[in-house]
BALOBA-1460 file (C-alpha; in Angstrom, 3 decimals):
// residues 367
<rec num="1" residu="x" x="106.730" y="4.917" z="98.799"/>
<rec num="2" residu="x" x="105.560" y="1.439" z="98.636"/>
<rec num="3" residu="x" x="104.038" y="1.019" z="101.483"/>
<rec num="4" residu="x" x="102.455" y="4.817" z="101.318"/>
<rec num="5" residu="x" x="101.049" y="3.386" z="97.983"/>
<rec num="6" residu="x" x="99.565" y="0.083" z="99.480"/>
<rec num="7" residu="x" x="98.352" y="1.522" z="101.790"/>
<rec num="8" residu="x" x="96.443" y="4.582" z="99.543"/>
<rec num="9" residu="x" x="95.355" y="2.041" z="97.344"/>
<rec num="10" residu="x" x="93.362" y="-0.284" z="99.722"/>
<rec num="11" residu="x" x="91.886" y="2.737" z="101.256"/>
<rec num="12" residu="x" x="90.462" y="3.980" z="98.022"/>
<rec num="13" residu="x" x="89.612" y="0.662" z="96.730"/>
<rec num="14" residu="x" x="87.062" y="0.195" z="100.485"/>
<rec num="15" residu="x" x="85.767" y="3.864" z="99.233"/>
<rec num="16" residu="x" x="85.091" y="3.008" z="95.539"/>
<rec num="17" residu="x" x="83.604" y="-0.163" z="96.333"/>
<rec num="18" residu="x" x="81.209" y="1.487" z="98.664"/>
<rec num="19" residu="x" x="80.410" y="4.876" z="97.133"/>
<rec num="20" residu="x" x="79.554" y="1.970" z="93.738"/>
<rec num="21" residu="x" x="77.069" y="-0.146" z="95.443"/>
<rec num="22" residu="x" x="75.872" y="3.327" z="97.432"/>
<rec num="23" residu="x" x="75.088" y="4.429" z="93.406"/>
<rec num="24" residu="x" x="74.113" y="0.717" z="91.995"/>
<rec num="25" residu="x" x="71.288" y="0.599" z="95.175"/>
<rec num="26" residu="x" x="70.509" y="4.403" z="94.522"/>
<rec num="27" residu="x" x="69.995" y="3.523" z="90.648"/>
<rec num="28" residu="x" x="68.280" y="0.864" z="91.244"/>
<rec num="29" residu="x" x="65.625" y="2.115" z="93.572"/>
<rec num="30" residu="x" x="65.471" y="5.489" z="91.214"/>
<rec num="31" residu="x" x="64.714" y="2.833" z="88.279"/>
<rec num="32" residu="x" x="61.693" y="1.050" z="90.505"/>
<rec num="33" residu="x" x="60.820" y="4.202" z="92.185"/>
<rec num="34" residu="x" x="60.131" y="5.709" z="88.185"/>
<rec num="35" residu="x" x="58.283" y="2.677" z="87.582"/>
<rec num="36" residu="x" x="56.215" y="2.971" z="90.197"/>
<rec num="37" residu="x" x="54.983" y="6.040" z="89.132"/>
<rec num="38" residu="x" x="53.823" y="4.632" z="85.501"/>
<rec num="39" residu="x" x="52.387" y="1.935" z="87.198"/>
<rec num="40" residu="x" x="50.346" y="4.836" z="89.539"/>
<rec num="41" residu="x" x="49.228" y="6.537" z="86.642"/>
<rec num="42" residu="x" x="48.025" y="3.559" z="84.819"/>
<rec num="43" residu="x" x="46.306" y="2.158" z="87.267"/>
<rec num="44" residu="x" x="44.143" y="5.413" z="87.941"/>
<rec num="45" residu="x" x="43.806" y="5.492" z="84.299"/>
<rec num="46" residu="x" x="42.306" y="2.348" z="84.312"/>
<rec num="47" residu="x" x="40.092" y="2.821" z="87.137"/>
<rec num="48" residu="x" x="38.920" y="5.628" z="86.481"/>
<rec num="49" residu="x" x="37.797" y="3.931" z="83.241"/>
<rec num="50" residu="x" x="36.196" y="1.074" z="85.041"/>
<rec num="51" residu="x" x="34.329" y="3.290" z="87.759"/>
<rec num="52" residu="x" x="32.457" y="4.961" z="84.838"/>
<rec num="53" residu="x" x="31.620" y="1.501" z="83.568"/>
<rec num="54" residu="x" x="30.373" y="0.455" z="86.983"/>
<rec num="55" residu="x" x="28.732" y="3.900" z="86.704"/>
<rec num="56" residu="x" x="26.758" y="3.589" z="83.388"/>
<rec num="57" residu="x" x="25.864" y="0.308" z="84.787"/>
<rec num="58" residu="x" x="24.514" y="1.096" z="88.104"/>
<rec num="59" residu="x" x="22.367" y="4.322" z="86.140"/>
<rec num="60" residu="x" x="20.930" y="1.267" z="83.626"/>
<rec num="61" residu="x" x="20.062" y="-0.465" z="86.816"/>
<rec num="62" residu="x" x="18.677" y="2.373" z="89.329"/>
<rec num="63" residu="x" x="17.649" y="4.904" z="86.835"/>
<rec num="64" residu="x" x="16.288" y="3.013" z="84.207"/>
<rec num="65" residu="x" x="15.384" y="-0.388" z="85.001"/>
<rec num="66" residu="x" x="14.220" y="-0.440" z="88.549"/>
<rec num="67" residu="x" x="11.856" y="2.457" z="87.993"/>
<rec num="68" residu="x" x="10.213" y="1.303" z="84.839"/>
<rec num="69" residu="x" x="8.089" y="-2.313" z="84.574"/>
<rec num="70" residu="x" x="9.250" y="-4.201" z="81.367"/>
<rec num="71" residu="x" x="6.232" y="-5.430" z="80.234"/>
<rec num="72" residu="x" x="4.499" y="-1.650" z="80.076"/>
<rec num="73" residu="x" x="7.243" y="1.055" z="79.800"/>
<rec num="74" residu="x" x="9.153" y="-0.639" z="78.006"/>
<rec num="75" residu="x" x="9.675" y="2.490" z="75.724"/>
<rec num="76" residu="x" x="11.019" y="4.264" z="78.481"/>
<rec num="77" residu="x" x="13.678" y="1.002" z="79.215"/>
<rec num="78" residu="x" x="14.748" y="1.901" z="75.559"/>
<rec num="79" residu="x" x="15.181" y="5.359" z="76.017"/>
<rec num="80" residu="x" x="17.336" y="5.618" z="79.131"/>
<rec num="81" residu="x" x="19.913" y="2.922" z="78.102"/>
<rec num="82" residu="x" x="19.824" y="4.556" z="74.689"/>
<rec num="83" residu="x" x="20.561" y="7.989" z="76.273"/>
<rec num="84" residu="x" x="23.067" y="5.795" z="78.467"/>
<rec num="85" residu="x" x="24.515" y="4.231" z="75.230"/>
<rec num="86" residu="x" x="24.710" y="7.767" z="73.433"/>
<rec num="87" residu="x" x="26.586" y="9.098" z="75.954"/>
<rec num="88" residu="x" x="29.710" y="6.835" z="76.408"/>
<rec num="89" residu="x" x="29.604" y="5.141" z="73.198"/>
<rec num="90" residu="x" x="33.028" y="5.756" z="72.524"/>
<rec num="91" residu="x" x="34.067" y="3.901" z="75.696"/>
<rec num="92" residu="x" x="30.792" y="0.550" z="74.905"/>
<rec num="93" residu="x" x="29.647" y="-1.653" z="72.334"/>
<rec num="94" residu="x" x="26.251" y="-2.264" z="74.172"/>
<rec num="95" residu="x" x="24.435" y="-2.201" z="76.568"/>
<rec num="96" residu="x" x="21.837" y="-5.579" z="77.252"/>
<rec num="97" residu="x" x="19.185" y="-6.665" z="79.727"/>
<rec num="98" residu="x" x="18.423" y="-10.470" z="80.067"/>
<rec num="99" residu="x" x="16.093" y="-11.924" z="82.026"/>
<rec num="100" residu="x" x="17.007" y="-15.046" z="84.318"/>
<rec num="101" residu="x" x="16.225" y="-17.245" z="81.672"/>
<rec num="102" residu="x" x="17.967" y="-15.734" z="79.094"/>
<rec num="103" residu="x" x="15.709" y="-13.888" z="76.837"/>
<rec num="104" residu="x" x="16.877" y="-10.637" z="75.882"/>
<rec num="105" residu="x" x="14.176" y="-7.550" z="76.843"/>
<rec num="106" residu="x" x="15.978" y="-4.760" z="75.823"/>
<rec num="107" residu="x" x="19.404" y="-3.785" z="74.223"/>
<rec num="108" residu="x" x="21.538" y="-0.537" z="73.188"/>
<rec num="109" residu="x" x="22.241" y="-0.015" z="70.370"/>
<rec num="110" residu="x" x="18.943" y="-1.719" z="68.167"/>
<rec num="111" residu="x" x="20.454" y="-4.426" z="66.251"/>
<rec num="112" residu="x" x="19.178" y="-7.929" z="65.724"/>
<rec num="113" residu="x" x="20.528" y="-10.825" z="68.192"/>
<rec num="114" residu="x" x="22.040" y="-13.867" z="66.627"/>
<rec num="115" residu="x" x="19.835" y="-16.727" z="66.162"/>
<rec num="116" residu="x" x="19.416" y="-18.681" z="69.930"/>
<rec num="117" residu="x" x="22.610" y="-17.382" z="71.594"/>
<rec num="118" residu="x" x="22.218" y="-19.649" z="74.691"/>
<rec num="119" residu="x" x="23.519" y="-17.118" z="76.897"/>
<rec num="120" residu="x" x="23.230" y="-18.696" z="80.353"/>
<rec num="121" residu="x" x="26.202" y="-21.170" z="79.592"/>
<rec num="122" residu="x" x="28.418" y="-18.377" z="79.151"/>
<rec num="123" residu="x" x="30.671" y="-17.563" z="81.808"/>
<rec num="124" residu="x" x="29.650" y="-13.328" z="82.538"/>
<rec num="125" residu="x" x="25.855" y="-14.558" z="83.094"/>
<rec num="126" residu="x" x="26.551" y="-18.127" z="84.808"/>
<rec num="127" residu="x" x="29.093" y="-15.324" z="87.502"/>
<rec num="128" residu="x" x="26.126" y="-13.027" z="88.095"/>
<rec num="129" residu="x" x="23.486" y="-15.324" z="88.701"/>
<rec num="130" residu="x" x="25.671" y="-17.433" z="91.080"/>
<rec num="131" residu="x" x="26.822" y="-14.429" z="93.003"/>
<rec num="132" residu="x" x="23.930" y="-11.887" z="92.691"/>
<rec num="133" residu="x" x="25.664" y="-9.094" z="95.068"/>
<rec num="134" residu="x" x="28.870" y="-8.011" z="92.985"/>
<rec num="135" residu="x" x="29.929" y="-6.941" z="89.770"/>
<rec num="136" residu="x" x="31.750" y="-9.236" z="87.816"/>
<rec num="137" residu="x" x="34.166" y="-8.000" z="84.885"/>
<rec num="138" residu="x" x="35.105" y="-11.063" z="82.189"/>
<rec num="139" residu="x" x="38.360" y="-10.987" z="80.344"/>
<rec num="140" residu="x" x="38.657" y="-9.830" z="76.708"/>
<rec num="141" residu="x" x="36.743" y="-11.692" z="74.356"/>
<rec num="142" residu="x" x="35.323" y="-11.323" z="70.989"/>
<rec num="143" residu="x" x="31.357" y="-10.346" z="71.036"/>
<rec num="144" residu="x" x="28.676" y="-13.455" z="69.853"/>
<rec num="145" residu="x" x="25.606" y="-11.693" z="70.696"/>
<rec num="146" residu="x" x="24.572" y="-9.939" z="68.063"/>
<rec num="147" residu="x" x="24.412" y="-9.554" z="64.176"/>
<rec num="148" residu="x" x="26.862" y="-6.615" z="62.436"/>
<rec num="149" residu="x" x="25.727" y="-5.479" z="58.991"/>
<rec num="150" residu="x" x="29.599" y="-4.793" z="58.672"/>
<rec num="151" residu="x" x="30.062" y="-8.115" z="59.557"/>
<rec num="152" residu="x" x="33.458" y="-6.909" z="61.749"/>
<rec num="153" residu="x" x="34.013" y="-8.773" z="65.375"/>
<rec num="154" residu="x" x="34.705" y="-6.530" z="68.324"/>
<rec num="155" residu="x" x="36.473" y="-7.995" z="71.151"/>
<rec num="156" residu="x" x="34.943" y="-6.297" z="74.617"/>
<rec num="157" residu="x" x="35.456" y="-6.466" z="77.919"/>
<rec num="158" residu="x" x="31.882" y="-7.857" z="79.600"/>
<rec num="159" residu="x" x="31.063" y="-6.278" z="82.825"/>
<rec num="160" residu="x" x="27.618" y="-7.989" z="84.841"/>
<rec num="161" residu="x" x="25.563" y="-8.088" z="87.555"/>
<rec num="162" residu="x" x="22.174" y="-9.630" z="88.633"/>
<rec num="163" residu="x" x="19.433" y="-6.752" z="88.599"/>
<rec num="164" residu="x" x="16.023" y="-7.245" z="90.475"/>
<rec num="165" residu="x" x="13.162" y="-6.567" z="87.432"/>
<rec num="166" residu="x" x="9.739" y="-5.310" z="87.524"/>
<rec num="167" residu="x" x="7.276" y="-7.331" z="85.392"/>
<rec num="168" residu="x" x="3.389" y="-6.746" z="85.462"/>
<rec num="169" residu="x" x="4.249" y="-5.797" z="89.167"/>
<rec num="170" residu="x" x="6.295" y="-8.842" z="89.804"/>
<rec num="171" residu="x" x="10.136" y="-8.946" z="90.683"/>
<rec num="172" residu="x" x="12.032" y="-11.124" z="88.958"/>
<rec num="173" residu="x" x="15.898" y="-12.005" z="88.737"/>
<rec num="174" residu="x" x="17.621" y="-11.081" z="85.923"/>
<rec num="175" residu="x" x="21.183" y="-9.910" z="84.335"/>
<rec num="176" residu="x" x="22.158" y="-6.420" z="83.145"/>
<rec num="177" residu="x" x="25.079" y="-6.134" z="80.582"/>
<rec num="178" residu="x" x="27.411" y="-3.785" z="79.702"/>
<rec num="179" residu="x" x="30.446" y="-4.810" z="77.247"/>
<rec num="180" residu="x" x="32.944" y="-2.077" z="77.053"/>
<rec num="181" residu="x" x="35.448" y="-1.832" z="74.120"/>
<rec num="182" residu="x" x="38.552" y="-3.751" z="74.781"/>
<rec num="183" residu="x" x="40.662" y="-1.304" z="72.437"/>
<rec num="184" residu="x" x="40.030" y="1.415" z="75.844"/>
<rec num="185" residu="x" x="41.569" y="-0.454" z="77.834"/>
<rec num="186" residu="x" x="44.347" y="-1.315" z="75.579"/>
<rec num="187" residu="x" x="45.048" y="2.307" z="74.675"/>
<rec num="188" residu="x" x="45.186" y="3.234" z="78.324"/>
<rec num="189" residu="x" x="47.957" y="0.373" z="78.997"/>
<rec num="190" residu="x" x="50.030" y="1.201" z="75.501"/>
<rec num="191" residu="x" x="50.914" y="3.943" z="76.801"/>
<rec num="192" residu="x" x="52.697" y="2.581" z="79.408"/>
<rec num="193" residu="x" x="54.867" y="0.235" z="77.061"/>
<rec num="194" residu="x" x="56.787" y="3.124" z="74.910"/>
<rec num="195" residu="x" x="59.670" y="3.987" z="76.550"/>
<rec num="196" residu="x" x="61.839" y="0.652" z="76.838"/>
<rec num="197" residu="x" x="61.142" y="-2.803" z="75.060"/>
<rec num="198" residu="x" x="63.034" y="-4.367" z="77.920"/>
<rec num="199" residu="x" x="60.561" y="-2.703" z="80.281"/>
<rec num="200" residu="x" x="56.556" y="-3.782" z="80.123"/>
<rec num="201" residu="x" x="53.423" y="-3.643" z="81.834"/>
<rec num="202" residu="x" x="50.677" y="-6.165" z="81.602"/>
<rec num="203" residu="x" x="47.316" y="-6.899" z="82.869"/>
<rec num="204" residu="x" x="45.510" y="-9.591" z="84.426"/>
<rec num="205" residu="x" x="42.829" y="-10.972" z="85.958"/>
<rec num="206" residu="x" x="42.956" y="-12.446" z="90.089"/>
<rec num="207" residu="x" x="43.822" y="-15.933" z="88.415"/>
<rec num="208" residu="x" x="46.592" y="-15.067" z="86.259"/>
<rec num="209" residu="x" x="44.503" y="-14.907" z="82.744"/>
<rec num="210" residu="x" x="46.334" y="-12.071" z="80.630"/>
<rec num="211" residu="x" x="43.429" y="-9.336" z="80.150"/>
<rec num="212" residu="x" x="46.349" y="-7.318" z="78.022"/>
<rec num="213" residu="x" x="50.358" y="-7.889" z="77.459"/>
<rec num="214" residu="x" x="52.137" y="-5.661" z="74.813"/>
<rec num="215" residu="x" x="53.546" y="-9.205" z="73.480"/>
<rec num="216" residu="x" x="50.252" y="-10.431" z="73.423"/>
<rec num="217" residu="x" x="50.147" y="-12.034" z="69.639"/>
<rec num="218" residu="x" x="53.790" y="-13.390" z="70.209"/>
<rec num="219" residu="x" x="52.240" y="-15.019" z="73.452"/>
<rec num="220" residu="x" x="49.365" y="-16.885" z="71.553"/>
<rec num="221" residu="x" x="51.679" y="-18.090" z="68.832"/>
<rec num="222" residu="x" x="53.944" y="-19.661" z="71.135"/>
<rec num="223" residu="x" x="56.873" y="-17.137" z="70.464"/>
<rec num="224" residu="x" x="56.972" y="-15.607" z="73.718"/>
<rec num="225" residu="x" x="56.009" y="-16.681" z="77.096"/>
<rec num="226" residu="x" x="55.170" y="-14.824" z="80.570"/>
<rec num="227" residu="x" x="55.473" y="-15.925" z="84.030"/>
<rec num="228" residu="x" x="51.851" y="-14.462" z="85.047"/>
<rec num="229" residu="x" x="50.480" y="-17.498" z="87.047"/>
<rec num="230" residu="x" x="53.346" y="-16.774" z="89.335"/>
<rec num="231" residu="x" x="53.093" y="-12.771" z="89.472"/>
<rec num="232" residu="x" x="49.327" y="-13.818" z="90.136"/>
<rec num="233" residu="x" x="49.804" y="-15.541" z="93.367"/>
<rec num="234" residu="x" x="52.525" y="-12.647" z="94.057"/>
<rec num="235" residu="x" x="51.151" y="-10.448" z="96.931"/>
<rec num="236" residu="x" x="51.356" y="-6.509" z="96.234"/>
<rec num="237" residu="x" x="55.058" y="-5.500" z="96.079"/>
<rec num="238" residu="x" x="58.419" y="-5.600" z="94.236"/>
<rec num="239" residu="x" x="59.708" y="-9.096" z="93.783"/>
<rec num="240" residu="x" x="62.853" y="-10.307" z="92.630"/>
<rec num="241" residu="x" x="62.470" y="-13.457" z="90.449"/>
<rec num="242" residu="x" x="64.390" y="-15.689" z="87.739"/>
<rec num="243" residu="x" x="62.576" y="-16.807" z="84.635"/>
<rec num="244" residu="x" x="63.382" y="-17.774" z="81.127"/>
<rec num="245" residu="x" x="67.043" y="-17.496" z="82.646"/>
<rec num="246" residu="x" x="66.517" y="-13.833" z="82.924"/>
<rec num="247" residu="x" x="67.199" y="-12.382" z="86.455"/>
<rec num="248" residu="x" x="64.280" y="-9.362" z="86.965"/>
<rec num="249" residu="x" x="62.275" y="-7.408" z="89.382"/>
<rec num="250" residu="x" x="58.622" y="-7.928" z="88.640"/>
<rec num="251" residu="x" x="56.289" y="-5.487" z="90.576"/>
<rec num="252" residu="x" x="52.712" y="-6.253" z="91.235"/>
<rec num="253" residu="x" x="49.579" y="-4.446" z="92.496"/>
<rec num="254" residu="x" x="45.767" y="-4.890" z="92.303"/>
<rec num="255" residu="x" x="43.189" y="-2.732" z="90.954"/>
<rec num="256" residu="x" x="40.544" y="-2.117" z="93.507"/>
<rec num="257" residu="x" x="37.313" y="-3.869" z="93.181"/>
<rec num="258" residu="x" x="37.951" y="-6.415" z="90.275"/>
<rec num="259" residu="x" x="40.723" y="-8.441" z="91.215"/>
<rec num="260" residu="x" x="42.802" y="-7.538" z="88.369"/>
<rec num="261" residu="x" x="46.626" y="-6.699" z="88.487"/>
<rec num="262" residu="x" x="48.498" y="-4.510" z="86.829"/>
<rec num="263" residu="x" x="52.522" y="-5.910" z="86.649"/>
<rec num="264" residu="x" x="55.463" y="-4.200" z="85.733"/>
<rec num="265" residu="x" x="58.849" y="-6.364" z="84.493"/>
<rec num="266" residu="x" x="62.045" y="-5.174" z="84.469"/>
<rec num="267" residu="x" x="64.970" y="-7.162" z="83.980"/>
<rec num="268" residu="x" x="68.304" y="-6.853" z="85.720"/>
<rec num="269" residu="x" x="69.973" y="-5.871" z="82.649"/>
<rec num="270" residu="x" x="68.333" y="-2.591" z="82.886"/>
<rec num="271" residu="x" x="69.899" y="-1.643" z="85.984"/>
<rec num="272" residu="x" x="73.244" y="-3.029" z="84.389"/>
<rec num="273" residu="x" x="73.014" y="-0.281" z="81.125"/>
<rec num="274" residu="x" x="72.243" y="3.080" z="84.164"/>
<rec num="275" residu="x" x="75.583" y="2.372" z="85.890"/>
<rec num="276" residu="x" x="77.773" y="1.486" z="83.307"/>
<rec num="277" residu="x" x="78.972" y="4.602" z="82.685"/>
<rec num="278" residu="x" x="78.929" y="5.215" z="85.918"/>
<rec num="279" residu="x" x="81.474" y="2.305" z="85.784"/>
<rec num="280" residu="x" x="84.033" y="3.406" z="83.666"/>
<rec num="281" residu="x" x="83.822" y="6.796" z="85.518"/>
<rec num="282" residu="x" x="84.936" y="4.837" z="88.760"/>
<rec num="283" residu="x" x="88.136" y="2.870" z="86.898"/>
<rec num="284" residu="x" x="89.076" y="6.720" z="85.387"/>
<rec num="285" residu="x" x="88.972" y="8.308" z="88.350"/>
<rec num="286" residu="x" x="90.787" y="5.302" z="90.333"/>
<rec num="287" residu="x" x="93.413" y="4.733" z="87.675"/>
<rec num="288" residu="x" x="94.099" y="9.011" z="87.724"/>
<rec num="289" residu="x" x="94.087" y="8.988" z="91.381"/>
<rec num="290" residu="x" x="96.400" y="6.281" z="91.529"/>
<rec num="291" residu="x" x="98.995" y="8.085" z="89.340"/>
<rec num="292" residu="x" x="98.837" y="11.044" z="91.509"/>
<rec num="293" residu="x" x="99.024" y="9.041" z="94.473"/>
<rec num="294" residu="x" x="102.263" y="7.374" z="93.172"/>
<rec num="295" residu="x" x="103.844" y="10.490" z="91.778"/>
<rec num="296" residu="x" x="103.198" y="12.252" z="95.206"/>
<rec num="297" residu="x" x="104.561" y="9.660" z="97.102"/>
<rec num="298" residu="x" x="107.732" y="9.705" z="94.382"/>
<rec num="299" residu="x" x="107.938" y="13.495" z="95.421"/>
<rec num="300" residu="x" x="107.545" y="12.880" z="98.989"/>
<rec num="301" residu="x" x="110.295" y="9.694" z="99.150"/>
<rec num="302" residu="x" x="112.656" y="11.966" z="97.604"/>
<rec num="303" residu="x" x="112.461" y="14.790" z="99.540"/>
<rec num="304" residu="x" x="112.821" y="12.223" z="102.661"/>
<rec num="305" residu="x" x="115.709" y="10.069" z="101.245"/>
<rec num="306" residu="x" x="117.876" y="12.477" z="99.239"/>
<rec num="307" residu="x" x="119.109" y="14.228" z="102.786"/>
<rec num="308" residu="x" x="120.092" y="10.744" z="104.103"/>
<rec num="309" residu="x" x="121.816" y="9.570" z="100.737"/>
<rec num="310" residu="x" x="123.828" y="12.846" z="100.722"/>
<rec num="311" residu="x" x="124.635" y="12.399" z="104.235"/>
<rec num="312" residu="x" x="125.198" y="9.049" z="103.598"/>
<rec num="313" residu="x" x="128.093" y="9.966" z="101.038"/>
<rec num="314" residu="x" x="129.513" y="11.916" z="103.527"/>
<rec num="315" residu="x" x="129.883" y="9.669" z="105.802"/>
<rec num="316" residu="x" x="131.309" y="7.194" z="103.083"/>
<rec num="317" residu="x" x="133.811" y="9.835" z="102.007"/>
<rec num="318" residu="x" x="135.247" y="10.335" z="105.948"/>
<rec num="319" residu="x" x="135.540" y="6.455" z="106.081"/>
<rec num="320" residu="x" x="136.986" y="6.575" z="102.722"/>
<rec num="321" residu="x" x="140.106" y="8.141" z="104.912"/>
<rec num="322" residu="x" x="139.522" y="12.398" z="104.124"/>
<rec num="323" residu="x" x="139.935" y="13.589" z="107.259"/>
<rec num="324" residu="x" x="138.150" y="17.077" z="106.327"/>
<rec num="325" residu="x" x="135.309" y="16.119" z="104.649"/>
<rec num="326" residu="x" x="132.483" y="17.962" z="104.040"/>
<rec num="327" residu="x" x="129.573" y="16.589" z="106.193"/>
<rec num="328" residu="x" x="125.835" y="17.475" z="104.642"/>
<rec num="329" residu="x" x="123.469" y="19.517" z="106.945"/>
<rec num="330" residu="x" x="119.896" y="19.517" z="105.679"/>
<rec num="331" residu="x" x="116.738" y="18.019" z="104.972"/>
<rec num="332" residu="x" x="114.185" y="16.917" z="107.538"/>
<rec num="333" residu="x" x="114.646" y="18.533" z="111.142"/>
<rec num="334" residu="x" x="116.147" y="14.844" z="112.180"/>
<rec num="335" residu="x" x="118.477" y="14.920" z="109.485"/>
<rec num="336" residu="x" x="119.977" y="18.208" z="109.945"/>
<rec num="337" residu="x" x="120.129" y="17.443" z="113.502"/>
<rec num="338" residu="x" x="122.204" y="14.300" z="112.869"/>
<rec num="339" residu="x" x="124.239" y="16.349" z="110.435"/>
<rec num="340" residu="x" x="125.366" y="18.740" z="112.830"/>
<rec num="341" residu="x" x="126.231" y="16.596" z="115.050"/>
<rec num="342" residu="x" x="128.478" y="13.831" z="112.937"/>
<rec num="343" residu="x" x="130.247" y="17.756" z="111.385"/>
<rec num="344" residu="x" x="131.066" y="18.231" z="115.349"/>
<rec num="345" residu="x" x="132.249" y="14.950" z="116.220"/>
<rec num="346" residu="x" x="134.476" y="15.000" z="112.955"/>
<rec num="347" residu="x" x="135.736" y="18.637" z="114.505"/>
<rec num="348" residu="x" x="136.601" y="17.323" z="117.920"/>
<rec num="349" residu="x" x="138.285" y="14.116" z="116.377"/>
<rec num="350" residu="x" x="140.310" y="16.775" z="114.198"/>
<rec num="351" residu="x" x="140.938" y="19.015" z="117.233"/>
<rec num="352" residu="x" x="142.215" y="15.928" z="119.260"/>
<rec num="353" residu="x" x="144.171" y="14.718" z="116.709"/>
<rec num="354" residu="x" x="145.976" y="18.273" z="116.217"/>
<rec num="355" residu="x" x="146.425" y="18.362" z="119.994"/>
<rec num="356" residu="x" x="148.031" y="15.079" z="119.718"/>
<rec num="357" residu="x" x="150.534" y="15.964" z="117.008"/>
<rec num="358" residu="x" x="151.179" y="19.139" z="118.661"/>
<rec num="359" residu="x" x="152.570" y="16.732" z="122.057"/>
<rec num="360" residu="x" x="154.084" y="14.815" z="119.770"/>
<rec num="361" residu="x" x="156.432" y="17.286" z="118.570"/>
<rec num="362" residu="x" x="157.068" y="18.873" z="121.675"/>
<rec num="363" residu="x" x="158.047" y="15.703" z="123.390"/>
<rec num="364" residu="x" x="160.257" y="15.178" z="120.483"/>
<rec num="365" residu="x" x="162.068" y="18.378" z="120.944"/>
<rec num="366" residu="x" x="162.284" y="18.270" z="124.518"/>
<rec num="367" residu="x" x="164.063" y="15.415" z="123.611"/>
């Protein structure tokens, strides 16, 4: 029984071991495959938000400002960005033209600029003078360029470019801008970040600046802290890391065109809570299976020793000195076998012993 039980027990401990890390690596990639798919669906989301931005923008530039000259339709300028404006305002906060010295010609929607905003020492017109062929898309910051009878700050999202202007039949350089609402973009990524606290997405920029982080305000108070300067130099991919003295897999990917990642953190821990009761269910089953193993090899062990033990006795109760005892036959085939043939020997030893008495007493009368 012992050694039926050893040996059950090491068998079933290789198979538990193995069917748990076959369901810990299944869990685990089910967990990352399911955050894959937010991640997927966010980052359309937010491209698709960003390709109607580069959209608006490229109809300012082709529509509107390369087929009108500033200095005599400039009423027409006005009216395409302000049909522009009009129709995504719920996605802008305006829509500006600049010239390469920083004047502004034209802007969406009419309000009053601040007094001498020097705009070519900030960082959205500085990018698309310096590198006239792309896009460039700034991270959030709050809007300086113009007055607000409400007096309320907006924080936007500045997306640029160097356009080509027609003035008095001259081309000049200049800057086209188009500062989207930052609370789009945030809505878009919220969504991601209600299911699990443990579990966030985040956004950034190609250098590791955070554009959005659901722990955002706890980050610029000092309370909380993110690795993103490493995740930034992280190529595209799942990648195991340690930080804060948290073990987690932190997932990156780029959105196409501006440089800016999307990354998704989950900690170990989280793969830890989906097989824990897959845990217990593993020591139940063992600890039943053992108990059936051990009361089936009790059954078993008795069915195989009880023959020999009565046999046994037999045996015991010839050498005892009964003569005529009662030798078992039964049990396994070996057993009965065995029985037999101990019940004949103890025949022939009583036969010869009979034919020896019976000489005995004939010599004796012969006598």
């Amino acid at each position: 029984m012992l050694s039926f039980s050893l040996l059950s027990l090491a068998i079933m401990l290789v198979t538990v071991v193995v069917m748990y890390i076959k369901f810990a690596d299944a869990s685990q990639d089910s967990i990352i495959e399911s955050n894959h798919k937010v991640m997927d669906q966010t980052i359309d989301s937010v491209e698709s938000y960003l390709v109607n931005m580069r959209q608006v923008s490229d109809a300012a530039y082709y529509y509107v400002i390369k087929e009108n000259d500033i200095l005599t339709q400039s009423d027409s300028i006005h009216d395409g960005m302000s049909l522009l404006y009009e129709s995504n305002k719920e996605y802008l906060r305006s829509i500006a033209m600049y010239n390469q010295y920083g004047s502004l010609i034209a802007a969406e929607p009419v309000v009053s600029q601040k007094e001498d905003p020097d705009v070519t020492k900030q960082d959205w017109f500085i990018e698309a003078m310096e590198r006239v062929e792309n896009i460039h898309f700034s991270t959030p910051h709050v809007q300086n360029l113009f007055d607000d009878p409400s007096y309320r700050y907006y924080w936007v999202v500045s997306l640029s470019q160097a356009v080509e202007l027609t003035s008095g039949g001259n081309s000049t350089l200049g800057v086209l801008l188009v500062d989207m609402n930052y609370s789009s973009i945030e809505q878009l990524l919220t969504k991601a970040n209600t299911d699990n606290a443990s579990e966030y997405v985040y956004l950034m920029d190609g250098s590791g600046e955070l554009i959005y982080h659901p722990k955002q305000k706890l980050i610029y108070t000092d309370l909380f802290s993110e690795n993103n300067l490493v995740a930034a130099s992280n190529e595209d991919g799942s990648h195991k890391e340690e930080y804060d003295g948290e073990k987690r897999i932190v997932t990156v990917k780029t959105i196409s065109y501006t440089g800016w990642k999307i990354v998704s953190v989950v900690p170990m821990s989280s793969f830890d809570m989906g097989i824990s009761g897959m845990r217990m269910f593993v020591i139940l089953l063992m600890s039943l299976s053992m108990l059936m193993i051990i009361l089936l090899n009790q059954f078993v062990s008795a069915n195989i020793a009880k023959p020999l033990k009565r046999l046994n006795d037999s045996v015991k109760d010839w050498e005892a000195g009964n003569m005529n005892p009662d030798i078992y036959v039964g049990g396994s085939l070996e057993v009965e076998h065995l029985g037999k043939t101990l019940r004949s020997t103890v025949a022939q030893i009583q036969e010869l012993m009979h034919d020896i008495l019976v000489e005995q007493e004939e010599k004796r009368k012969s006598e």
